[in-house]
C-alpha positions in Angstrom: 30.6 57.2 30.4 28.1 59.7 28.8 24.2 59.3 29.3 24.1 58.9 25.3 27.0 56.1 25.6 24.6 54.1 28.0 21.8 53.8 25.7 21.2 51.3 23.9 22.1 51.2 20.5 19.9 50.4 17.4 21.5 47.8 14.4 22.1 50.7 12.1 24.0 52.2 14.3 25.7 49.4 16.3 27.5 48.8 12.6 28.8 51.9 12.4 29.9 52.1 16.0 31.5 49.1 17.1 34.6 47.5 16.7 36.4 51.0 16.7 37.9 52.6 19.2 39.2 56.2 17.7 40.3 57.3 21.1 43.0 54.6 21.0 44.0 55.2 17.3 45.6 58.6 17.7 41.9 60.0 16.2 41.5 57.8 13.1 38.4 56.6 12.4 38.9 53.2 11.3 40.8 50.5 13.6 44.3 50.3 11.6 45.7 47.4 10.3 48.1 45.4 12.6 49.9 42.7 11.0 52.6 40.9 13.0 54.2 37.4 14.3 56.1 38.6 17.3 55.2 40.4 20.3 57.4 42.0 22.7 57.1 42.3 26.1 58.8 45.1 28.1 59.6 42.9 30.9 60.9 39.5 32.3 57.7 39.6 34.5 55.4 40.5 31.6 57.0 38.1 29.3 56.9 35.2 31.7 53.3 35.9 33.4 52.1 37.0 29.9 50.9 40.3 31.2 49.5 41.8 27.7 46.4 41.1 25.6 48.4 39.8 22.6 51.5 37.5 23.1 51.8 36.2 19.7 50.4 36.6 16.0 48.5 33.4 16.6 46.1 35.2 19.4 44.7 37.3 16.9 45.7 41.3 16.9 43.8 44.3 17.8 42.5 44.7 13.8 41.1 40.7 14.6 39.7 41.3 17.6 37.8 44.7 16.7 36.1 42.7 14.3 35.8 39.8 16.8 33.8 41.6 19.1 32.0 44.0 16.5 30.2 40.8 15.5 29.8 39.3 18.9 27.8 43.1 19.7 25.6 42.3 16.6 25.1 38.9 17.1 24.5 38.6 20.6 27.0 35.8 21.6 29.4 35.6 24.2 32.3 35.7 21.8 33.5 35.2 18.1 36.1 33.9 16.1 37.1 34.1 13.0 38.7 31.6 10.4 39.8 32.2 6.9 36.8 30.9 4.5 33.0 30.1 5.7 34.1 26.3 4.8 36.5 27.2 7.6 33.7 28.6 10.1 31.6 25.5 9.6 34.7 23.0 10.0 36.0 24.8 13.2 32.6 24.7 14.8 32.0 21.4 14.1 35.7 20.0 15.4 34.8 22.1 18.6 31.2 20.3 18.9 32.6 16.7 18.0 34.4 14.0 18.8 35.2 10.0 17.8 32.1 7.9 18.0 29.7 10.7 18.1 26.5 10.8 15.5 25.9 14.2 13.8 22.2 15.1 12.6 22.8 17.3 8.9 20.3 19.1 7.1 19.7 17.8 3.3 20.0 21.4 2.2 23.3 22.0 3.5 25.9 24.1 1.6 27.6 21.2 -0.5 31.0 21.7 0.7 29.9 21.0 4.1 28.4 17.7 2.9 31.8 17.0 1.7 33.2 17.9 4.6 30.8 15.2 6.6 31.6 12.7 4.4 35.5 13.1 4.5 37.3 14.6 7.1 34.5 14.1 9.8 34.1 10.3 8.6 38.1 9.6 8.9 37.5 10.7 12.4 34.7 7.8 13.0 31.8 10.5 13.4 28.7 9.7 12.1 26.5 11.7 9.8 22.8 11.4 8.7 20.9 13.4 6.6 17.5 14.8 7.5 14.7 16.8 6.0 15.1 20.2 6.1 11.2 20.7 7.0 11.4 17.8 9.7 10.8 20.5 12.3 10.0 18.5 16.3 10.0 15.4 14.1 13.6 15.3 14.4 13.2 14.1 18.0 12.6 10.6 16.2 16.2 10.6 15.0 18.0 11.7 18.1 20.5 8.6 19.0 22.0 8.3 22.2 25.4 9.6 20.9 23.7 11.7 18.6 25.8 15.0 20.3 24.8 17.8 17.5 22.0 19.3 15.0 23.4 21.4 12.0 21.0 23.6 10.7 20.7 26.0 7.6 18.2 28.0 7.2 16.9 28.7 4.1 19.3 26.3 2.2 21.0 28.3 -0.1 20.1 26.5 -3.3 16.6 24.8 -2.6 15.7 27.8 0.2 13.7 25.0 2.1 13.4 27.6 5.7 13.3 25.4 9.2 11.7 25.6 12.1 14.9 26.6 14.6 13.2 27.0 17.7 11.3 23.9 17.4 14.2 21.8 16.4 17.0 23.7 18.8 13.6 23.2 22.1 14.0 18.8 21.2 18.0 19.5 21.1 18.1 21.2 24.6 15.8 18.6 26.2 18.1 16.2 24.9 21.6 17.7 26.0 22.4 18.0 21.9 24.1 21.2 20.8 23.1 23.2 17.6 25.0 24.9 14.8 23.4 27.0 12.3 24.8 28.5 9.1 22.9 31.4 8.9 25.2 33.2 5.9 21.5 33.9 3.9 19.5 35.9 6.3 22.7 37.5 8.4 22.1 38.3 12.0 19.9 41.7 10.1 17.1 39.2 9.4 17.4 36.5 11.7 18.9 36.4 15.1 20.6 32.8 15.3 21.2 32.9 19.3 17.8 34.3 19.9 16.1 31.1 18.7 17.9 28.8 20.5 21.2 28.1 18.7 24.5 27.4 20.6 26.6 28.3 17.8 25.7 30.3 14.6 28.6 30.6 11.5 28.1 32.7 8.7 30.5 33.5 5.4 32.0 36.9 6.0 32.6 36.2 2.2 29.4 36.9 1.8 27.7 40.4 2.9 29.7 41.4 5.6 32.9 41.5 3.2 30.4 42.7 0.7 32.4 43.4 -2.6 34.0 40.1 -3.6 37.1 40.7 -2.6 37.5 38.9 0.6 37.3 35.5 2.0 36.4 35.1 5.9 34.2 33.0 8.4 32.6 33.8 11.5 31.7 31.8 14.3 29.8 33.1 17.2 28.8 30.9 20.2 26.5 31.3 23.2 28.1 31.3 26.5 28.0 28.0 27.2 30.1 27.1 23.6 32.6 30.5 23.8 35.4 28.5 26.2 35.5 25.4 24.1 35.1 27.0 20.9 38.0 29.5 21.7 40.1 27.0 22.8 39.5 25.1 19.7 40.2 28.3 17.7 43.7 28.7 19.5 44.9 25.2 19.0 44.5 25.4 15.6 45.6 29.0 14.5 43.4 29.1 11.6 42.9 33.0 11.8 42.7 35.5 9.2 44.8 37.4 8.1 44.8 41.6 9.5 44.0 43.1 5.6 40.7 40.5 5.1 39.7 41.5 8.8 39.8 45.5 8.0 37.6 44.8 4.7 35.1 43.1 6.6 35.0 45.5 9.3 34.7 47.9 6.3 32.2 46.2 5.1 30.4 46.3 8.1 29.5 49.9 8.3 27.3 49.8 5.0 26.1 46.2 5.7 22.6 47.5 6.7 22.3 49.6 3.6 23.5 47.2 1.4 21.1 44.4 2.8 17.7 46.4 2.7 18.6 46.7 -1.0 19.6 43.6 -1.8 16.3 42.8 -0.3 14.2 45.3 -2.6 16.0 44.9 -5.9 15.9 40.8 -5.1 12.1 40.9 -4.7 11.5 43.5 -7.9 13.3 40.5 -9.6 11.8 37.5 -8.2 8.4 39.4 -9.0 8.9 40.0 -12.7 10.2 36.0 -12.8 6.9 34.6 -11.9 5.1 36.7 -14.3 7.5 34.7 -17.3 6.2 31.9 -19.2 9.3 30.1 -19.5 9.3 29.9 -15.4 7.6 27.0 -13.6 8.1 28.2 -10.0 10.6 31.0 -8.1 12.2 29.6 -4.8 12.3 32.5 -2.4 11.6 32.5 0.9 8.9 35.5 1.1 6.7 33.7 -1.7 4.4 31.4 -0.5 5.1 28.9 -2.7 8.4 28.5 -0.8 8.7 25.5 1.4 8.9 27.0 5.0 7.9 30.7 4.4 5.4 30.7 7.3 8.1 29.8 9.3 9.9 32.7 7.5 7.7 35.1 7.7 7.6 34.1 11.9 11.1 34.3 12.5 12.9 36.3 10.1 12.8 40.1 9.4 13.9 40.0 6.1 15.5 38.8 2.7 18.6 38.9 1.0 19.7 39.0 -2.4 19.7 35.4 -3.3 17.1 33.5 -4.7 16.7 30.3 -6.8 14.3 29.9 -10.4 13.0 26.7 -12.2 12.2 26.6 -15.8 9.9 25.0 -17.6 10.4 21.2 -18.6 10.9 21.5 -22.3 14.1 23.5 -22.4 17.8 21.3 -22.0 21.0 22.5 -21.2 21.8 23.2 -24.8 19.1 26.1 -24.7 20.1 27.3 -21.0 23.9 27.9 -22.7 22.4 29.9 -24.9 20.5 32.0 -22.7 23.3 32.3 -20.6 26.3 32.6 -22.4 25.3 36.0 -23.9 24.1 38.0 -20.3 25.9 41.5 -20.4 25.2 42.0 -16.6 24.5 39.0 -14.9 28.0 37.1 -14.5 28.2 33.4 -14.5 30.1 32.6 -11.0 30.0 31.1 -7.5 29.5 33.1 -4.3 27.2 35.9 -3.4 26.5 38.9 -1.6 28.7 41.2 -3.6 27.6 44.1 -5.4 27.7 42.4 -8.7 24.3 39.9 -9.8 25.7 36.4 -10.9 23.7 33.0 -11.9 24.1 30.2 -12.1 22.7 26.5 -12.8 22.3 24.0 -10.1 21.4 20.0 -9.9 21.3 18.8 -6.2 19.3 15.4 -7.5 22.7 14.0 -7.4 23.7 14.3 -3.9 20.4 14.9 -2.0 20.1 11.8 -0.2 16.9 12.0 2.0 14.7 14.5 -0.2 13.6 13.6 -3.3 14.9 17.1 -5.0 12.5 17.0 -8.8 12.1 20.3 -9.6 10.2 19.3 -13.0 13.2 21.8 -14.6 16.4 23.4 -15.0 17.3 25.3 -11.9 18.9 28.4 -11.7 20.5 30.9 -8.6 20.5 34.2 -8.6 22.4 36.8 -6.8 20.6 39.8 -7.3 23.7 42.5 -6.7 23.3 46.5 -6.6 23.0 47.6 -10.5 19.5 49.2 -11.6 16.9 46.3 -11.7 15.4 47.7 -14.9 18.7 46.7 -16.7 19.3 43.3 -14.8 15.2 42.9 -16.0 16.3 43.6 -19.6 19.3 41.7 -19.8 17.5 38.5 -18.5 14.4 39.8 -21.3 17.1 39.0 -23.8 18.7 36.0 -22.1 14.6 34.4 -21.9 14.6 35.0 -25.5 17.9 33.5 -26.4 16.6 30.6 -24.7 13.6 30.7 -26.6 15.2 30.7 -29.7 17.7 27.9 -29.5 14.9 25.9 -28.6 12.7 26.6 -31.2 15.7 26.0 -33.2 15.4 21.8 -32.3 11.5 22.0 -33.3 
């Protein structure tokens, strides 16, 4: 191995470098895709003993695990895998942390899904859930049972952008034996290093930015060393991998994931920046304003933001205004998901299934995923959209 080759290696270039072996691909940059159900082995010995690294389509191949251990280099973990959807991520880490009769501690700003998830499939299998306060910080100590067996944490919440306090809550889970799982899909590991703070498991959305360009569905799941074994073996029972062509888009997406991030980042804050200057805005949710609940924590623990951000308007407009604003964007697309290239909003009402936080904005709430077009026509097509709004209210006067 080269001098160079034992350095260590910066993010920017870890994502361009890893998961790739060109060596072993006749030259070609890019690990190719391998798509398969059978293996064959060359041997009765090597078919009996197993003696290869793949000996069916259910362990994953080579285009799975480049990806595998790309993001196990850039998270820091012992060992990744992947699942199908970022629903998927959260639902395999959770089967692998949980079993009948255990208590689960769940943030009130989780994904919704996931809250679905808790109060379905986990419930059928006579585990527990209760919700706590996203800003509960140490305070969760108080509602640690004694089958209480894991914390799930996300951080910010990706429609209220409440941000926790990880390394206090995941110092009361280690002195009390309870494991923690943190969706950390907003910040990526760019912006906040899941492991670092304390976090036995971290899942993210490969949807998201690491996919990059809407055209993908993936989860990641990346545990410490203590979790790797048990997650892994949870991973192989099921089979619920990916298929080869999603994993080559997201290791695809990889390379540029830096770039694309750091200008999500700036084009989101130019954004968010011109919103609190509107009249017709009450408040801007986003994690790098102070007026975000948790951005000290923030602006301790994380090295960045992303693209995503949440608004709430004034009292006096209703729904039949907020149509009108909305209906008639040019740029902004009405639709769920984020991280793409393309900026999309859309309107939001958690009231109805917070259960522990009293979620009263005072207003209509919006999210916005602020993609990669110029900000001075994203800034002009909301200018129009604000006065849309404006008239169809006046309209009722």
């Amino acid at each position: 191995m080269s001098e160079h080759a034992r350095r260590p290696l910066r993010t920017e270039t870890r994502l361009t470098q890893s998961g790739r072996n060109p060596a072993l691909q006749h030259g070609f940059v890019n690990t190719p895709v391998y798509r398969g159900s059978t293996v064959v082995f060359p041997t009765y010995d090597a078919l009996i003993n197993r003696r290869a690294e793949f000996h069916y389509g259910t362990d994953g191949t080579p285009t799975i695990a480049a990806l595998e251990n790309a993001w196990s280099e850039l998270t820091g973990a012992a060992g990744t895998v992947l699942s199908p959807s970022g629903l998927g991520a959260v639902t395999l880490a959770l089967l692998t942390t949980l079993k009948s009769g255990d208590h689960l501690l769940m943030t009130d700003s989780v994904y919704h899904p996931t809250r679905q998830l808790c109060g379905g499939l986990l419930a059928k299998m006579g585990i527990t859930t209760t919700y706590y306060d996203p800003l509960i910080g140490a305070g969760i100590e108080s509602l640690i049972r004694p089958e209480t067996t894991v914390i799930f944490l996300e951080s910010p919440g990706s429609q209220t952008f409440e941000v926790q306090d990880v390394p206090a809550i995941t110092a009361v889970a280690k002195r009390h034996h309870v494991t923690t799982v943190i969706d950390n899909t907003w910040a990526t590991p760019l912006f906040f290093r899941a492991h670092e703070h304390g976090c036995d498991i971290s899942l993210e959305a490969g949807t998201k930015y690491p996919g990059g360009h809407s055209d993908v569905l993936m989860g990641l799941v990346s545990a410490n060393a203590q979790w790797w074994p048990e997650l892994r073996k949870t991973y192989d029972q099921m089979a619920m991998l990916p298929g080869a062509e999603d994993c080559f888009l997201v290791l695809r997406g990889l390379r540029t994931l830096h770039i694309r991030l750091k200008e999500a980042q700036h084009r989101a804050l130019k954004v968010a920046e011109w919103l609190q200057s509107r009249p017709e805005v009450s408040k801007v949710l986003h994690p790098a304003f102070p007026e975000c609940p948790g951005h000290e924590i923030w602006k301790r623990d994380f090295t960045g933001s992303s693209g995503l951000f949440s608004l709430v308007l004034n009292a006096e407009y209703t729904t039949d205004d907020l149509a009108a604003m909305l209906d008639g964007l040019d740029i902004f697309a009405m639709g769920y998901s984020w991280g793409g290239f393309e900026s999309l909003i859309v309107p939001f009402d958690c009231s109805r299934y917070r259960t522990v936080t009293d979620w009263q904005p005072g207003g209509l709430t919006l999210r916005l995923q602020i993609g990669l077009e110029d900000t001075e026509d994203l800034i002009a097509d909301l200018t129009a959209g604000f006065e849309r709004l404006n008239a169809a209210h006046g309209q009722k006067k």
